[in-house]
C-alpha positions as CSV (number, residue, x, y, z in Angstrom):
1,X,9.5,-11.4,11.5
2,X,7.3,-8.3,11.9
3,X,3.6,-8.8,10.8
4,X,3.0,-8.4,7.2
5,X,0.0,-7.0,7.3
6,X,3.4,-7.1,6.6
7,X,-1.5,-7.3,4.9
8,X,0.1,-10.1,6.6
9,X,2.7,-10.4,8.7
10,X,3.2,-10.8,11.8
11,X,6.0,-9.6,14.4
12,X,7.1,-6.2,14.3
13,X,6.3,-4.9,9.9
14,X,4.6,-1.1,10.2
15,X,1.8,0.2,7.3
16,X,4.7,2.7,5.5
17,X,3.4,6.2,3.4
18,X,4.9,6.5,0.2
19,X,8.1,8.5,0.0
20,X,7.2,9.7,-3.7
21,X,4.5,12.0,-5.1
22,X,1.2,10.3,-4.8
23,X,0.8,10.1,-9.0
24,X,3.9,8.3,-9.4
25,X,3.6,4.8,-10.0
26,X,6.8,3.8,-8.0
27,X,6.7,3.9,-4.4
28,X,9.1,3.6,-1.7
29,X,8.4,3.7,1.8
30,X,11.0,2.7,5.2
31,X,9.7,2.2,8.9
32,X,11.5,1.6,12.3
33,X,10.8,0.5,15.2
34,X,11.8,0.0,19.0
35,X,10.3,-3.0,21.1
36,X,10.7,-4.4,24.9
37,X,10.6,-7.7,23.1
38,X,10.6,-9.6,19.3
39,X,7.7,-11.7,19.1
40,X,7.1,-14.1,16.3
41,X,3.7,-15.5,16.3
42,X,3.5,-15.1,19.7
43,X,7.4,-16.8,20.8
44,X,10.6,-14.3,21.5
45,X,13.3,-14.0,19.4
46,X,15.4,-11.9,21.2
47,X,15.1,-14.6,25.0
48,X,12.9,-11.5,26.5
49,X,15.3,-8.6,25.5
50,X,14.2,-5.2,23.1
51,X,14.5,-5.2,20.0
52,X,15.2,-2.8,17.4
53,X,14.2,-3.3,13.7
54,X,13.6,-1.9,10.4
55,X,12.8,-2.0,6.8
56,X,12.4,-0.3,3.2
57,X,9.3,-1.1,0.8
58,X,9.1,-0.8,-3.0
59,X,5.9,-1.4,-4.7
60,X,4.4,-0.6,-8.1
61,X,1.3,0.5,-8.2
62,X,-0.1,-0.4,-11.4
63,X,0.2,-4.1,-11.0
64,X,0.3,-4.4,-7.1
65,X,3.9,-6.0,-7.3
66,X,6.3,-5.2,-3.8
67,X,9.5,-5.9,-2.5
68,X,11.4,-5.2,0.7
69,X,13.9,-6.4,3.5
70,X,13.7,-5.8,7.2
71,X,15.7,-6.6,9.8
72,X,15.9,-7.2,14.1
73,X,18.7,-8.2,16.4
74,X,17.9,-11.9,17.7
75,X,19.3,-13.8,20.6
76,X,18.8,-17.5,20.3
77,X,21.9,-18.5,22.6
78,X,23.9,-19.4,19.8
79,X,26.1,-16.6,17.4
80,X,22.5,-15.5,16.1
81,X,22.6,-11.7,16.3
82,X,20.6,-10.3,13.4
83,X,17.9,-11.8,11.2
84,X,17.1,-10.1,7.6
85,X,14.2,-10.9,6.0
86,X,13.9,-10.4,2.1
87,X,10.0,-10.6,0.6
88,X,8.4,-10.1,-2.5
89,X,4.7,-10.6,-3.9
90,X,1.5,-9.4,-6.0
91,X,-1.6,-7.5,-4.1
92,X,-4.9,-6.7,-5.2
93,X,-8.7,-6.6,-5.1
94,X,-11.5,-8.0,-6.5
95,X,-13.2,-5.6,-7.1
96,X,-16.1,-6.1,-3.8
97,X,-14.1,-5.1,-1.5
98,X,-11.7,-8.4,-0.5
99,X,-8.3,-7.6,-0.9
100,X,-6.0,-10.4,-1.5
101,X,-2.1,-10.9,-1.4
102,X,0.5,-13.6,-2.4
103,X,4.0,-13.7,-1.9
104,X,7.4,-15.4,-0.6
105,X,9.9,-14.7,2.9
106,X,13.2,-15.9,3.3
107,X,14.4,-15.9,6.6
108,X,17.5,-15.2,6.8
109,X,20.4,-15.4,10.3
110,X,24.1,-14.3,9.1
111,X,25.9,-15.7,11.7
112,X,28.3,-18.9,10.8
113,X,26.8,-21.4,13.8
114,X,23.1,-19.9,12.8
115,X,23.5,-20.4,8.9
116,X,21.1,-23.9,8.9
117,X,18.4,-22.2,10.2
118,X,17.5,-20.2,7.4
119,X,14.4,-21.4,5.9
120,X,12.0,-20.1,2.9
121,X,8.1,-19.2,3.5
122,X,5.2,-18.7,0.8
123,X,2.3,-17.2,2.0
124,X,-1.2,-15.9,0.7
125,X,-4.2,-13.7,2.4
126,X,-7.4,-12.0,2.2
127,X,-8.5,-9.4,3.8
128,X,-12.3,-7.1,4.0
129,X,-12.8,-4.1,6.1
130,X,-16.3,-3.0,6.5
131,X,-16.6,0.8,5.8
132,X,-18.9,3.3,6.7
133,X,-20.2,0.9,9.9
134,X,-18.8,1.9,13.5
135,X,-15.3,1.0,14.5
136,X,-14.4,0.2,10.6
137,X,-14.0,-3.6,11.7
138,X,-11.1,-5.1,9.1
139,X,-10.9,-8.6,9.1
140,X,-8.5,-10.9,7.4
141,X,-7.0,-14.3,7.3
142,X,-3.0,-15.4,6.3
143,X,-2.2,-19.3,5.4
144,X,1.9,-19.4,5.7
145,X,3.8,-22.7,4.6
146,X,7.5,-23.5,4.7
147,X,8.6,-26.9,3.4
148,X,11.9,-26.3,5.3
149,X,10.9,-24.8,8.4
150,X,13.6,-24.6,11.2
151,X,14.0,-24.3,14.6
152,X,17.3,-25.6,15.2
153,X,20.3,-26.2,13.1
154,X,19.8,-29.1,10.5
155,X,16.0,-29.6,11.1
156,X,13.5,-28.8,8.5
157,X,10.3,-29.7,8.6
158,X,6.9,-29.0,6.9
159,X,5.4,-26.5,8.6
160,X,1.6,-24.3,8.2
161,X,0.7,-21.0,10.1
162,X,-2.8,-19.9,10.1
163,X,-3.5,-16.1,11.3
164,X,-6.9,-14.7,11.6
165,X,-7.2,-11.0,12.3
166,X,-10.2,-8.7,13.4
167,X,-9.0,-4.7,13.8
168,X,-10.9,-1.7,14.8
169,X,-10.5,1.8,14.7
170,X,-11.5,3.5,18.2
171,X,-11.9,7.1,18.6
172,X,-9.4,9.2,19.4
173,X,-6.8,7.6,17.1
174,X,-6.8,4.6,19.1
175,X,-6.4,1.1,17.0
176,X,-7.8,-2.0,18.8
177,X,-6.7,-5.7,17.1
178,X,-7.3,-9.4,18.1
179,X,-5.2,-12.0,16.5
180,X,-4.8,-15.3,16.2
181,X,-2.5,-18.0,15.4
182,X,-1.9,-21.9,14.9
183,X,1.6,-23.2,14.3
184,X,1.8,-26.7,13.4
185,X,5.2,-28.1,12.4
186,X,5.1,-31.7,11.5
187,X,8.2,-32.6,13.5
188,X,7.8,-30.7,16.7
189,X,4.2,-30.4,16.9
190,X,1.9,-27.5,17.4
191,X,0.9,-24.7,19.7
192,X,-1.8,-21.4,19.3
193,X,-1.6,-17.6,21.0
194,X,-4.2,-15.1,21.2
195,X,-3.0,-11.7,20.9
196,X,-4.5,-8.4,21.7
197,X,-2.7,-4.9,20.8
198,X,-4.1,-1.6,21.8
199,X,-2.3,1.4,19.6
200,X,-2.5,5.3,19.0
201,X,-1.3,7.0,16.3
202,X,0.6,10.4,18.2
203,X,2.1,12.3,15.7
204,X,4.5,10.7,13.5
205,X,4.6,7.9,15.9
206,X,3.0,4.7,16.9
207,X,2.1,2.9,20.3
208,X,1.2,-0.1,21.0
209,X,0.9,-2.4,24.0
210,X,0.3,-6.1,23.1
211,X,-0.5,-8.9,24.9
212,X,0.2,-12.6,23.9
213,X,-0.9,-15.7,25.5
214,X,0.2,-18.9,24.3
215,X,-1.2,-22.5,24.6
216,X,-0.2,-25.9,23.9
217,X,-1.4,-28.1,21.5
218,X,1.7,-30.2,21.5
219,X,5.3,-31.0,22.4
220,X,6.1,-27.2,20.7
221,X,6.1,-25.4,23.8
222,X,7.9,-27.9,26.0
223,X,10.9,-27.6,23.7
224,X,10.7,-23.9,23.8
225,X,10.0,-23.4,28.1
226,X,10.0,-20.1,28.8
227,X,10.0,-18.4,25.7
228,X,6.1,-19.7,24.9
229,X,5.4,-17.7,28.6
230,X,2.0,-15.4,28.0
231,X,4.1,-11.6,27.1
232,X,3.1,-8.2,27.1
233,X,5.7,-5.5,24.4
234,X,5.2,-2.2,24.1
235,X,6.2,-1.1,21.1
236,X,7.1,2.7,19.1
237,X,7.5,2.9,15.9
238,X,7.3,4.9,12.5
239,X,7.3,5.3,9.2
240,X,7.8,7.5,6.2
C-alpha cells in the first residue's frame, strides 16, 4: 500500500486538500496516481510493471478521526489483479509540536485463488517537523503490526514494520526524503531498504523519482529473488 504518511504509509498514499470549504468540519479529499512500479516497503507488487492507483479521504476535523480506501493493480503470478485497502484512525498533537496517529489497514486482494492473503494491520506514529530552521526538516517514526501477516496463501504470521522518516523542503519546490524500513516476519524472517525520493510540486502535479535498495537480514529476500532487486519508480501524481 501507498505510504500513509498515508502520516504513515508507505507505497504510493499522496497528502490530499480538502474538497470542502476550509470552515467546514467535514473533509473529503481523493488522489491518483501513475507509477513505473508498486513498491511496498521497498518489494514490487505489480513483478516490475506500472501501476495505477487511487483513493478518497474523509476526516473530521474536530476530533482528528479519518477514513478512506485506496486501490492498485497487483501482479503476484496468481489471479491477484487489484488490492483495496480500507483504513481508519485518530490524529492529533500534543500540543509541542509532535504529532501523533493511530489506526487500522486491511489489506484486501478480490481475486478467488488470492482471497487467503488478505491480512489486517494496526499501526501508530509520531511525527515533528522543525519550523522556521532551513530545509523545514520533518522527521517521524511508524511501528506497523499484523498478527496475520501473509505472503502466500494460508500463511499468517506475526509480523512488525518499523519506518523512520527524515523529509526536507528544498528550494524551488523540490521535496527531498530518506526512509527507512525493517520487516521482520516471524516465519520468513527479515530484510531492511533504504529509500531516497526526490519530488517537485509542478502545478497540480507531483514528481518523484525514488530509489530503493534492499538488504537481507534473513531468508526474506531469498524467497522473494528478484522482486527484493535495489528499484528506482518515477512516479506522478495528484490530488484534490
Amino acid at each position: 500500500m501507498k505510504q500513509f504518511s498515508k502520516a504513515l504509509v508507505a507505497s504510493a498514499m499522496i497528502v490530499s486538500a480538502p474538497m470542502v470549504q476550509a470552515d467546514s468540519p467535514h473533509e473529503f479529499s481523493a488522489n491518483v496516481a501513475l507509477s513505473t512500479d508498486y513498491l511496498f516497503r521497498g518489494i514490487s507488487q505489480t513483478n516490475g510493471n506500472p501501476a495505477l492507483s487511487g483513493g478518497f479521504d474523509y476526516s473530521y476535523a474536530p476530533v482528528g478521526v479519518y477514513a478512506g480506501v485506496w486501490a492498485s493493480n497487483v501482479e503476484f503470478g496468481d489471479d491477484s489483479t487489484l488490492e483495496i485497502d480500507f483504513y481508519g484512525g485518530i490524529a492529533g498533537d500534543f500540543g509541542n509540536g509532535v504529532g501523533w496517529d493511530i489506526g487500522g489497514l486491511y489489506y484486501h486482494y478480490p481475486a478467488s485463488d488470492a482471497s487467503d492473503i488478505d491480512y489486517f494491520e494496526a499501526y501508530g506514529s509520531l511525527g515533528y517537523t522543525f519550523e522556521g530552521v532551513s530545509l523545514e526538516p520533518s522527521v517521524g517514526v511508524t511501528v506497523s503490526y499484523s498478527p496475520d501477516w501473509t505472503l502466500t496463501p494460508g500463511m499468517d504470521s506475526d509480523a512488525i514494520y518499523i519506518n523512520p522518516t527524515l523529509d526536507l523542503s528544498l528550494p524551488m519546490d523540490f521535496g527531498l526524503g530518506f526512509s527507512y524500513g525493517y520487516q521482520d516476519v516471524d516465519d520468513l524472517g527479515d530484510y531492511s531498504h533504504i529509500d531516497i525520493t526526490l519530488s517537485k510540486a509542478v502545478s497540480i502535479f507531483e514528481l518523484a523519482l525514488t530509489y530503493s535498495n534492499k538488504f537481507s537480514e534473513g531468508d526474506f529476500c531469498a524467497e522473494l529473488g528478484d522482486l527484493c532487486d535495489d528499484t528506482a519508480v518515477f512516479t506522478i501524481s495528484s490530488s484534490f
